[in-house]
KOLMI-743711 format. One record per residue (C-alpha): residue in one letter; x, y, z. Coordinates in steps of 0.5 Angstrom, whole numbers, plus 500, padded with zeros to 3 digits. Each point is the difference from the previous one (the first is absolute). Layout:
BEGIN
AXYZ;...
This chain:
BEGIN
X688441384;X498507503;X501506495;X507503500;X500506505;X505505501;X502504506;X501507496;X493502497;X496505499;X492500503;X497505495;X502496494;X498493504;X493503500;X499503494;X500493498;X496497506;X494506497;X500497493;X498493504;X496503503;X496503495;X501495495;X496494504;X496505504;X501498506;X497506503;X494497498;X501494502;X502501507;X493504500;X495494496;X504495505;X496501506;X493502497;X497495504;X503502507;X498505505;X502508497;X505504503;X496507498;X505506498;X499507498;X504503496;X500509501;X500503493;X506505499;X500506495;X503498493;X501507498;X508499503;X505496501;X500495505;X506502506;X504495504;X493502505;X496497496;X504493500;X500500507;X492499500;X501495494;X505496503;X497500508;X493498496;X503494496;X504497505;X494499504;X496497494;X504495499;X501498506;X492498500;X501497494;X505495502;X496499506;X494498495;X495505500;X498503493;X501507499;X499503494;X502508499;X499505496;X503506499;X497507500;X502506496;X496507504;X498505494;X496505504;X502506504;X504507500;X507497498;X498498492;X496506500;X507505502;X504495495;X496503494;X499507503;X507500500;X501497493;X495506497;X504505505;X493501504;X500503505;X492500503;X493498500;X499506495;X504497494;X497493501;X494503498;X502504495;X504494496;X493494502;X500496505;X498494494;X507501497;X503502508;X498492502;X502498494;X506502500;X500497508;X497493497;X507500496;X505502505;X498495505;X503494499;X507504496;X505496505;X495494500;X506496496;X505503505;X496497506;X498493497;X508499499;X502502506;X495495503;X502494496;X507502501;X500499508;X494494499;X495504504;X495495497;X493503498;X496499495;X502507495;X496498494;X492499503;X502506505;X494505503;X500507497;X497505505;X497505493;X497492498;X492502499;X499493504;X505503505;X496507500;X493497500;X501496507;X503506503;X494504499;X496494503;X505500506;X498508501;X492498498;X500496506;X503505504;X495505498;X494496502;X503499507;X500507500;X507501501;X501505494;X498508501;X503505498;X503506504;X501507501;X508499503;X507502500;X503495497;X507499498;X501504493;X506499494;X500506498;X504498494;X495494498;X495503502;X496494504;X499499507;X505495503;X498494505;X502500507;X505494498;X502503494;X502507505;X504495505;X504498493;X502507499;X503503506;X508503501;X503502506;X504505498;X495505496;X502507502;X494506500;X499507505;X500501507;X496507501;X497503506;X493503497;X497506504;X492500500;X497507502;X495500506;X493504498;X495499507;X506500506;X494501505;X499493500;X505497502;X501506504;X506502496;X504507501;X498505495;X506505500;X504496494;X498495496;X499493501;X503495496;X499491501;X506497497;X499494496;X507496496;X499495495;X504497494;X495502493;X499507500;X497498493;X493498505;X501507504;X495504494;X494494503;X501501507;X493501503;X501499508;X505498505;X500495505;X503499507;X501494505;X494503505;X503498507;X507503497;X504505503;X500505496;X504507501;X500508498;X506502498;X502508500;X504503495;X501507498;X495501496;X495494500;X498495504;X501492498;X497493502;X502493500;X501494504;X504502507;X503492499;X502502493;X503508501;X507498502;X501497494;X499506496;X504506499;X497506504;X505504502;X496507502;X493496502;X499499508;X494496503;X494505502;X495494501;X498492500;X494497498;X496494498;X499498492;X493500502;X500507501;X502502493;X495496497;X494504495;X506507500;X500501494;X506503495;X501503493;X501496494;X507499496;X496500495;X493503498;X499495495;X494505497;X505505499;X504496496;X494496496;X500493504;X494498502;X499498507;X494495502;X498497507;X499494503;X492500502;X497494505;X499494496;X508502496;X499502495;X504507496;X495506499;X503507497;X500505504;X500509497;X505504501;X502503508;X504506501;X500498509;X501493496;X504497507;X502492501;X500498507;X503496506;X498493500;X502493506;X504494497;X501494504;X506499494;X503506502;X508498503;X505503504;X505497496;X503506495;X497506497;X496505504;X494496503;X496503496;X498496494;X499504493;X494496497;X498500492;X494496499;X500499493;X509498501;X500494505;X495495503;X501502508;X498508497;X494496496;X497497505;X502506506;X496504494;X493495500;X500500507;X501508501;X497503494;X505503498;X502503492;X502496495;X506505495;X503495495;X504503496;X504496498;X498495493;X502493498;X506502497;X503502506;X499507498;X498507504;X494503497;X496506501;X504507499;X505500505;X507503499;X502492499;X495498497;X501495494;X506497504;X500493502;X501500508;X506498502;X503507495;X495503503;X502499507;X506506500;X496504497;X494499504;X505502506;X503505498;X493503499;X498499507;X507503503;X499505495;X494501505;X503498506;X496494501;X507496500;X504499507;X505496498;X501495493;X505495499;X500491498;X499495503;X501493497;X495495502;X495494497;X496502493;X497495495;X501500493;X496497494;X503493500;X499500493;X502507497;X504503507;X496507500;X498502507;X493497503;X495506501;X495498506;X494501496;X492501502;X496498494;X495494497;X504494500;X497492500;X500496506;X500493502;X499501508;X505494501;X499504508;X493495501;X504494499;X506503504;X500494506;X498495495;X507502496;X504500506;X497492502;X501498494;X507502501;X502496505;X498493496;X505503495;X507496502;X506506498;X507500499;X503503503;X494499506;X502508502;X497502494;X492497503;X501504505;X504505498;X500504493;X494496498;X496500506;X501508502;X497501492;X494497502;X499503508;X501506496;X495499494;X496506496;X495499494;X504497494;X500506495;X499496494;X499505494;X504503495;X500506496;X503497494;X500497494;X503492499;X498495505;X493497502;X493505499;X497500506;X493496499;X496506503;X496504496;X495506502;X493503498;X501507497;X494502502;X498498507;X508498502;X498493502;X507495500;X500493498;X506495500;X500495493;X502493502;X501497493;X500501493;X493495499;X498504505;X501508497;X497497493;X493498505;X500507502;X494504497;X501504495;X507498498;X505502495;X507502498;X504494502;X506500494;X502493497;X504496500;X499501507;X506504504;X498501507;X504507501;X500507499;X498504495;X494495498;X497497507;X499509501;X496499494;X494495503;X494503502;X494497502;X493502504;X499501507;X496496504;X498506503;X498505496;X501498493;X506505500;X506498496;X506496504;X507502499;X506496502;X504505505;X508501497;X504498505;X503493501;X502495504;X506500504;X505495498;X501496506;X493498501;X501497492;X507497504;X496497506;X494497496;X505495496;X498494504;X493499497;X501506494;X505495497;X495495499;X494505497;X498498506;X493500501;X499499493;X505494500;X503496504;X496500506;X500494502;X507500501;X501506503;X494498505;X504494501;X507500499;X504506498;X496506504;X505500505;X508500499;X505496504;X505504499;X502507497;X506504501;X503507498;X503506503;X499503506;X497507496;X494496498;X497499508;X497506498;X499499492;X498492498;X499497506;X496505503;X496500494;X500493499;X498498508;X494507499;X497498494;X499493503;X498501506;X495506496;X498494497;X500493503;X501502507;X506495499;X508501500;X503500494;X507497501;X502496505;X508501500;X503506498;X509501500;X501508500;X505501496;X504506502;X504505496;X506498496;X506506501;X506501496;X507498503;X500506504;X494498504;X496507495;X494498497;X501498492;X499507495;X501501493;X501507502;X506498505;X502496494;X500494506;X495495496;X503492499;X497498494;X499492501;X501498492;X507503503;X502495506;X497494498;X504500493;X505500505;X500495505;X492497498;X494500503;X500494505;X506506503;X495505500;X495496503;X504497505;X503507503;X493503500;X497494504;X506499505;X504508501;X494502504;X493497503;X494503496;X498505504;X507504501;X502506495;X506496495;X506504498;X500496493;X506500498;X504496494;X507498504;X496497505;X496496494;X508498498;X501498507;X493497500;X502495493;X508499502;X498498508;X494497499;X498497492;X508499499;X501495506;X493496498;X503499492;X507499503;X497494504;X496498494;X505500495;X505496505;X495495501;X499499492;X507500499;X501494504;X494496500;X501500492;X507498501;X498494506;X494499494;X496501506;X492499500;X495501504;X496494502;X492500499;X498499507;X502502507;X507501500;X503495507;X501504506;X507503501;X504497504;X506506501;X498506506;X501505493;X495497497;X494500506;X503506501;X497504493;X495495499;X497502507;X502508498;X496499494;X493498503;X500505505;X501505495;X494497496;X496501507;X502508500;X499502493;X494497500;X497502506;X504508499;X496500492;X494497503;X501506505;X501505495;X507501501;X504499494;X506504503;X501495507;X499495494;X505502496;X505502506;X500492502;X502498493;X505504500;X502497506;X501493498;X502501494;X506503503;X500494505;X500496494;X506502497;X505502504;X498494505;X497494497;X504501494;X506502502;X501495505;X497495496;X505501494;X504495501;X494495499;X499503493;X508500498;X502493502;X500495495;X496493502;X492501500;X499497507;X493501504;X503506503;X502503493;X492499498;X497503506;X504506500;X497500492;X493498502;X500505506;X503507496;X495498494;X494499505;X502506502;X500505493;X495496499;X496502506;X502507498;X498500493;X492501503;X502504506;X502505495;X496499496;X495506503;X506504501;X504500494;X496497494;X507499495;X505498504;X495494503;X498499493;X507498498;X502495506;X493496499;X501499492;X506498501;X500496507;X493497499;X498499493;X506498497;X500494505;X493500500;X497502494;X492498502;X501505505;X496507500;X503503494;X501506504;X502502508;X495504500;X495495498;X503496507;X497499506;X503505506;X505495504;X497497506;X504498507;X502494503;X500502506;X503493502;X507502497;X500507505;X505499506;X501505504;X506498503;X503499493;X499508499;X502503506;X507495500;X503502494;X497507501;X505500507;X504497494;X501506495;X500505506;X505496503;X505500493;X497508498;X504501507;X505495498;X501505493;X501505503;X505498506;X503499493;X500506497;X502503506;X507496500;X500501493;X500493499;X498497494;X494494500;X504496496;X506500505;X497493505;X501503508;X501496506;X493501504;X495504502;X497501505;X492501501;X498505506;X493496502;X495501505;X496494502;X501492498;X495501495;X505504496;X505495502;X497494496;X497504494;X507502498;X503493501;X495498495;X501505496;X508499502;X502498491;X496506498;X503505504;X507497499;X500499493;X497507499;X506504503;X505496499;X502497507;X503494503;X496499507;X494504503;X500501506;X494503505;X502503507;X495507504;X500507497;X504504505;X506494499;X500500492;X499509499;X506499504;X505496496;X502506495;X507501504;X502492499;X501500492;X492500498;X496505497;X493501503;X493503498;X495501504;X491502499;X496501505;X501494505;X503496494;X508499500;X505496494;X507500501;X505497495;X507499501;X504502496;X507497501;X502496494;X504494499;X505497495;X495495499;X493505500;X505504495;X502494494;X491500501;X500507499;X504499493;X496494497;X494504501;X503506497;X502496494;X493497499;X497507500;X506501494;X498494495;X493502502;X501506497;X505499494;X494494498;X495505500;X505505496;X502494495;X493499499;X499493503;X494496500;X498499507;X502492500;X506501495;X506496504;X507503500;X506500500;X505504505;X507503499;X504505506;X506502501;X503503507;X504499505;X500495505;X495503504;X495499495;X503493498;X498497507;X493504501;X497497493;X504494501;X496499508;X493502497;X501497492;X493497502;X496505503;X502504493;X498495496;X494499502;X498507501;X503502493;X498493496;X508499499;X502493497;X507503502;X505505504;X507500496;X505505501;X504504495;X495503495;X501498493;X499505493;X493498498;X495501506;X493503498;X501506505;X506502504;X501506506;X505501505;X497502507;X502501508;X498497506;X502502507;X507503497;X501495495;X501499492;X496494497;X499498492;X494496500;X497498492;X494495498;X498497495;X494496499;X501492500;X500496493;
C-alpha cells in the first residue's frame, strides 16, 4: 500500500517536512560523498554580502545555481560546493558609518580605525542566519557550515600572493591620473564599480560660458570690441580649473557680430543656439585658432589656488604667480559636432581626456577641488561642495557677464553604487594593475567561454573587454584587504609582499600583531629595512578593491598556494559553471576572468548563465524606497519554495528582465504543481484500492495505443530535459515538462478513467496502472533538479515504499535515462492531430452552446491529404469518446467550413476546420439525461462523503420523462456511479437527498451507501 494522498494540500507544510528528512539523515552530504570517485563537476559559488537581507534577486541566482548542480550530480559527476560570504569593501564600511552617524573619512580617524574595523568585523555577518535560512528553505544545496570568508587571513594571505605575482610581472605601477572619485567614501572607484553606478535621468546646468580673447592678431581677429570663444558644459563646478580650450582643427568655425562684442563657436552648431542680434561676419578653420590665447574664469592666484604645469617627462611643477597670466587654444581630434559649441572647456585636474590633452600640450594644472568633493581656496563659493556650488559659480560669471545662456539638461551621470553621491573625474595617485597589456589575451579568452544568453560573448561582456582600461584597484579606506605594497621613507623604493612568511624574512622586521589579524590598523604597524638603502619600509594605507578579493575565490578558498595546491593545479582551477545577474559582466566575472588570465593565462570559468534584473509586477525595478520590494520568506510561506522556483525557471529564459509577480506564482502552483499532485493523488487512490503493485522488473510492453502514446511522450521528454539542462537551459526544460504534465492529465488520464474506475483488475486495467506509475515515477527525477520537495515526496512514496532497498532519497537517484525504442513518432503526431481535432470539437461546442455531456450525432473533420485521413480513423474511439459523438466523419476544408447553415456548428484555425452537428434526437437526449445524473450522484457521493469504492443504492422521483431515461440506461449509471440498484420513490432514510433540474424537468434523487 502507497501512503494515503489527498488532492487538497498544502506545498509549504509538505516541505517543512521534506526539510526535517533531509536534515535528519544528511542527504546533502550524501549526495555529494556519493560519487567522490567519479569525475568532478567544478562549480564556484560568487560570494554575496551579508550585511543585508537576501531579496527575491538573490533567490534568482540561488535556484539557477542549484538546479544545474543537481542536475551534474544525478548525472554522476561529484560536485562538492562551498558557500562563500564577501566581507570586505564600502557596503559594511557605510553600514557602520551609518550606525555611528558618520559622515566622512575625518571621523573615522578621529574615532580609530582599530575599533572602526572592529565594528565592521562584527557586522558583517548581521543577516548571515536570514541567508542560511533562506538558503535551506529553497534547497539550494551548499555546504554553509565550512564556508570561505573573504576577511579569513588564509583567504587575505592568498590574495596578497595573486597581487605579488602580478607585481613581479610588472603589471602594477602607480599613476598620476584622473580617476573616478567618490567624494563621500573618499576612494577611487574601479571602472566596473563606475558602470554600476550610472542614472539615465540625472539633471545638471546648461550654461553657454564666454571666454575673452587677449592676442586677436593672431587669428587675424577684429579689434574694435571684444572678442569672445563660446564654450558649453553641463559642471560649472570644473570652470575655476579651466586651462585651455580645445577646437576640432579642420572645423568650421564662425565669428559672429553682436552689438557690443564678437563670438566664436562652431558654424555646424550656431543654429543651434540663441542668438538673436548676432550676424556672421567670418569663416575659418579650428586650426586658425590654435595657440590664441584668452582670459582666465578664475585667476587661481587670485583666489589662493595653486597652479602647476605639466613639463616633458609628465610630471606637475608649481608655477609664481602671473598678472598676463592667459591660457591657450589647443586642437583635439575628441572635439565633436554633436552638441555644445565645438569648442571644448578643458579642465585637467577634473576629466581623463583634459588630462592627457594637458600632458600633451603643457598646460596648467588648478585643482581646487578636495577629496570631499569640496571648493577650496578663497572664492566666493569656497567650502561649498560642487554640485551647490554650480549656482553660485553661474551667478558670479553672469554677474560678470561671461554667461550666455543657462538652463538643464538631463543626460547620463554616474553615482557611487555603493553610497549614490555624484562621481568627480579626479586626477590624483591612485594604484594600477595594467589589465590594457593582457587586452587581447582577455578578449581570446572569452571567446572559449560559452555564455548564456550567447549575446552577452559578444555583447555586454565583449564590448567591456574591446574597451578595457587599467583596473584601479586601490582603495582609500579602512576594512578590506591591506594592500601588500610597502615603500622606503628614504629613498621611495616600493616592494610588494607575497606572504606572511615572507614579510617575517624581511631584514629588520618588526610590528607584526599576534594573534595575527591581516587587516588595518595593524598590518600599518609592520615595518622593515630596505634592501636599498636600509631606510625604513611603511606599508602604504590604502587597500584592496574588493572585487579583486571576489575574483581571486577559486584558488584563495583554498589558501592556495600554501594549501591545496595540487588540487587546484589538477582539479578545481577552472569552473564548470557559474552564473548571476547580468551586473556582475562587469563586476565578478570581469574580476574572475582578469585575475586569471593575470595569473594563469587561462579561462577561469567555462559556462556562465547571465542572469538579468528581476522587476516588480509592473516591469519597475524593485526599491525599498518605492516600497516595491517582494521579500521572499513572504511567498514562499504561501505557496512553497518548488512555486517559486518553478515560476522563476519558466516565466522568462534567464536572460529577459522578469516581472516577478506573485499572482503569477499562484498561477504557477494551480496550472502547474496542482495538476502533477492531482494526478499523483488520483493515481494513489486507486492503486491503494485495486492493491496495486509495481512489479520488480520491466513492466511488459502496453498493448493499448494511450499506453505507447505517453510511454513514447515520456522518453522523448527524458531526451529534451536532458539535452536542454546539458545546454544550460533550465527554462526550455522546464516549459517541455510543463507541456507533458498537462498531456498527462488532461489526455492519458482523463481518457484513461475509465480503466482505472472499472471493477475487474484485466491486463488493460494493470497496463493503465504500470503506465501512470512508470510515468510519476519518471517524473519524480526529472524534477528532482527543478522542484526539489515535491520530487521528494512522489520518490518516497512511489518507490520506497514499494522498494525500500532503493536510494533512501530522489536525489541520491540517478538522472532518468531513455528508451528510445519505446519513441514513435506517429504515435505523437496522431493523438497531437487528435487533441487539435477535439479542442476545436470543444469549442464548435461551446459555440452552439452544447454541453460535453449532451452525446451528438457526428462530426465532421476538414482534412487536407490522405495522411490526415488514416491518422484520425486510428485515433477515431479517442476523438469520439472525447466529444461525445456517435460517428466521425472526414470530408475537404471548403466542404465542412461550410456546413454552418445545415444544423452544425463549425470552428475554424488556421487550415483546421470541426463541425458538429447539433441536431438532437429523442434518443441522443434520454443519453443526455443519464449522463446528467451520473454528474448528479458523482457530486452528492463526494457531498455525503463516500469513499471512492462505497456501493450505493439509488432513489428518484419524476415523472415519465425521467422514468423512461433511467430505465433505458440503468446500466450506464450503475456502472458509472458503483449503484447496486436504481428504484423509484425515495424513502426517509437516505444518507443525502437534493432535488435538482434538468432540461426543464424536477427530479429527487437520494443515495445511500450499501450494507
Amino acid at each position: 500500500m502507497f501512503k494515503p494522498v489527498f488532492s487538497r494540500v498544502s506545498f509549504p507544510q509538505m516541505e517543512e517536512g521534506i526539510l526535517s528528512f533531509w536534515k535528519e539523515n544528511k542527504i546533502f552530504e550524501k549526495s555529494v560523498e556519493a560519487h567522490q570517485e567519479n569525475q568532478r563537476f567544478v562549480f564556484y559559488e560568487g560570494p554575496p554580502f551579508a550585511n543585508g537581507s537576501p531579496g527575491i534577486h538573490h533567490v534568482l541566482a540561488r535556484v539557477y545555481k542549484d538546479i544545474i548542480v543537481r542536475y551534474k550530480v544525478m548525472k554522476g559527476y561529484y560536485v562538492p560546493r562551498i558557500a562563500g560570504w564577501d566581507t570586505h569593501g564600502l557596503p559594511v564600511e557605510l553600514e557602520i558609518e551609518k550606525q555611528l552617524g558618520f559622515s566622512g573619512k575625518d571621523q573615522i580617524e578621529k574615532f580609530g580605525v582599530e575599533e572602526f574595523n572592529k565594528r565592521c568585523r562584527e557586522s558583517v555577518f548581521k543577516y548571515v542566519k536570514e541567508w542560511n535560512n533562506l538558503t535551506e528553505r529553497i534547497a539550494y544545496w551548499v555546504d554553509l557550515e565550512n564556508a570561505y570568508k573573504t576577511m579569513d587571513n588564509t583567504y587575505v594571505e592568498s590574495v596578497w600572493w595573486a597581487l605579488k605575482q602580478i607585481w613581479d610581472k610588472g603589471l602594477v605601477y602607480q599613476g598620476y591620473r584622473v580617476t573616478p572619485h567618490c567624494p563621500r567614501c573618499g576612494t577611487s572607484l574601479s571602472s566596473h564599480e563606475v558602470s554600476q553606478g550610472y542614472k539615465d535621468d540625472t539633471v545638471d546646468p546648461s550654461v553657454y560660458i564666454k571666454f575673452k580673447v587677449v592676442d586677436k592678431s593672431k587669428a587675424d581677429l577684429p579689434s574694435d570690441m571684444p572678442v569672445f570663444l563660446l564654450a558649453w558644459t553641463t559642471t560649472p563646478w570644473t570652470l575655476p580649473g579651466n586651462t585651455a580650450l580645445a577646437v576640432a582643427p579642420d572645423a568650421e568655425y564662425v565669428l559672429l557680430k553682436g552689438d557690443l562684442e564678437y563670438l566664436v563657436l562652431a558654424a555646424r552648431l550656431s543654429g543651434s543656439i540663441n542668438l538673436d542680434g548676432y550676424r556672421e561676419v567670418k569663416k575659418f578653420l579650428g586650426k586658425d585658432l590654435v595657440n590664441v590665447s584668452y582670459e582666465p574664469l578664475f585667476d587661481p592666484h587670485t583666489f589662493a589656488v595653486e597652479r602647476l604645469r605639466f613639463q616633458s617627462d609628465g610630471a606637475l611643477e608649481a608655477q609664481k604667480a602671473d598678472k598676463n597670466l592667459a591660457y591657450p587654444i589647443i586642437s583635439g581630434d575628441f572635439v565633436t559636432m554633436d552638441e555644445g559649441t565645438g569648442i571644448v572647456h578643458i579642465a585637467p585636474a577634473f576629466g581623463e581626456v583634459d588630462f592627457d590633452a594637458g600632458k600633451e600640450w603643457g598646460l596648467d594644472f588648478v585643482q581646487q577641488v578636495d577629496l570631499q568633493g569640496k571648493i577650496t581656496g578663497s572664492y566666493p563659493f569656497s567650502g561649498k561642495f560642487v554640485k551647490d556650488a554650480d549656482p553660485l559659480i553661474m551667478e558670479d560669471l553672469k554677474e560678470r557677464g561671461l554667461l550666455l545662456q543657462s538652463g538643464t539638461v538631463t543626460h547620463t551621470y554616474p553615482f557611487c553604487w555603493r553610497c549614490d553621491a555624484p562621481l568627480l573625474y579626479y586626477a590624483k595617485t591612485t594604484w594600477y594593475i595594467k589589465t590594457t597589456a593582457i587586452k587581447d589575451k582577455l578578449i581570446a579568452g572569452n571567446q572559449e567561454i560559452n555564455w548564456y544568453p550567447g549575446h552577452i560573448k559578444k555583447g555586454r561582456f565583449g564590448n567591456w573587454l574591446e574597451n578595457n582600461v587599467d583596473w584601479a584597484f586601490a582603495r582609500e579606506r579602512y576594512w578590506g584587504s591591506p594592500l601588500p605594497i610597502w615603500r622606503c621613507v628614504k629613498c621611495g623604493a616600493s616592494e610588494c609582499v607575497g606572504s606572511v612568511e615572507e614579510l617575517k624574512k624581511k631584514p629588520g622586521f618588526k610590528g607584526l600583531r599576534e594573534p595575527l589579524d591581516l587587516h588595518r590598523p595593524y598590518m600599518d604597524q609592520v615595518t622593515f629595512s630596505c634592501g636599498k638603502c636600509g631606510g625604513a619600509m611603511e606599508r602604504t594605507p590604502e587597500i584592496m578593491d574588493c572585487w579583486f578579493d571576489s575574483g581571486s575565490m577559486p584558488f584563495a578558498q583554498l589558501h592556495y598556494p600554501f594549501e591545496n595546491k595540487t588540487l587546484f593545479d589538477s582539479e578545481t582551477g577552472q569552473a564548470d559553471f557559474i552564473s548571476e545577474a547580468i551586473d556582475q559582466t562587469r563586476g565578478w566575472f570581469y574580476s574572475l576572468h582578469a585575475i586569471s588570465t593575470l595569473l594563469f593565462d587561462r579561462i577561469t570559468f567555462k559556462n556562465c548563465i547571465c542572469l538579468e534584473l528581476v522587476l516588480d509586477a509592473k516591469g519597475e525595478k524593485m526599491s525599498k524606497s518605492r516600497n516595491n520590494v517582494i521579500w521572499p520568506d513572504e511567498v514562499i510561506k504561501k505557496y512553497g519554495a518548488d512555486a517559486v522556483r518553478w515560476y522563476l525557471y519558466t516565466a522568462s529564459a534567464p536572460g529577459v528582465p522578469r516581472q516577478f509577480d506573485t499572482k503569477q506564482v499562484d498561477e504557477v502552483s494551480r496550472r502547474f504543481l496542482s495538476t502533477l499532485w492531482n494526478v499523483y493523488s488520483f493515481f494513489i487512490m486507486y492503486a491503494n484500492i485495486d492493491k496495486y503493485k509495481p512489479a520488480a522488473g520491466p513492466f511488459p510492453p502496453p498493448r493499448a495505443e494511450l499506453d505507447k502514446w505517453v510511454l513514447s511522450e515520456l522518453n522523448q521528454l527524458i531526451i529534451d530535459v536532458d539535452d536542454a539542462l546539458a545546454d544550460y537551459s533550465p527554462t526550455e526544460a522546464g516549459r517541455k515538462i510543463e507541456n507533458f504534465v498537462d498531456g498527462l492529465s488532461n489526455w492519458y488520464v482523463r481518457r484513461s478513467r475509465r480503466r482505472f474506475w472499472k471493477s475487474e483488475n484485466d491486463d488493460d486495467k494493470l497496463s493503465a496502472y504500470n503506465t501512470l506509475y512508470y510515468c510519476l515515477e519518471t517524473l519524480s527525477r526529472l524534477l528532482a533538479p527543478f522542484t526539489p520537495f515535491i520530487a521528494e515526496e512522489l520518490y518516497r512514496n512511489l518507490v520506497l515504499s514499494v522498494f525500500p532497498d532503493s536510494p533512501e532519497s530522489v536525489h541520491l537517484s540517478g538522472f532518468p535515462t531513455a528508451e528510445e525504442s519505446k519513441i514513435d513518432k506517429q504515435l505523437t503526431d496522431d493523438n497531437r492531430l487528435a487533441m487539435k481535432v477535439c479542442s476545436m470539437g470543444r469549442a464548435a461546442r461551446s459555440k452552439a452552446g452544447v454541453k460535453v455531456r449532451q452525446p451528438l450525432e457526428t462530426v465532421y473533420v476538414g482534412v487536407a491529404s490522405d495522411h490526415e485521413t488514416r491518422a484520425l480513423e486510428r485515433v477515431a474511439p479517442l476523438v469520439l469518446e472525447e466529444l461525445n459523438v456517435k460517428e466521425l466523419k472526414t470530408d475537404t476544408v471548403e466542404k465542412v467550413s461550410g456546413m454552418e447553415v445545415a444544423n452544425f456548428s463549425v470552428v475554424s484555425e488556421g487550415n483546421s476546420c470541426v463541425a458538429v452537428s447539433t441536431y438532437i434526437t429523442v434518443e441522443l437526449q434520454a443519453e443526455g439525461i443519464a449522463r446528467e445524473v451520473v454528474h448528479r450522484l458523482q457530486t452528492m457521493r463526494r457531498s455525503a462523503n463516500y469513499e471512492i469504492a462505497d456501493r450505493i443504492r439509488v432513489y428518484y422521483e419524476g415523472d415519465a420523462y425521467f422514468v423512461q431515461a433511467l430505465s433505458a440506461f440503468a446500466d450506464y449509471i450503475r456502472q458509472e456511479t458503483l449503484s447496486d440498484v436504481i428504484e423509484e420513490g425515495v424513502p426517509d432514510d437516505v444518507d443525502l437527498k437534493e432535488e435538482h433540474k434538468i432540461s426543464g424537468y424536477h427530479l429527487l434523487l437520494g443515495i445511500k451507501k450499501a450494507a
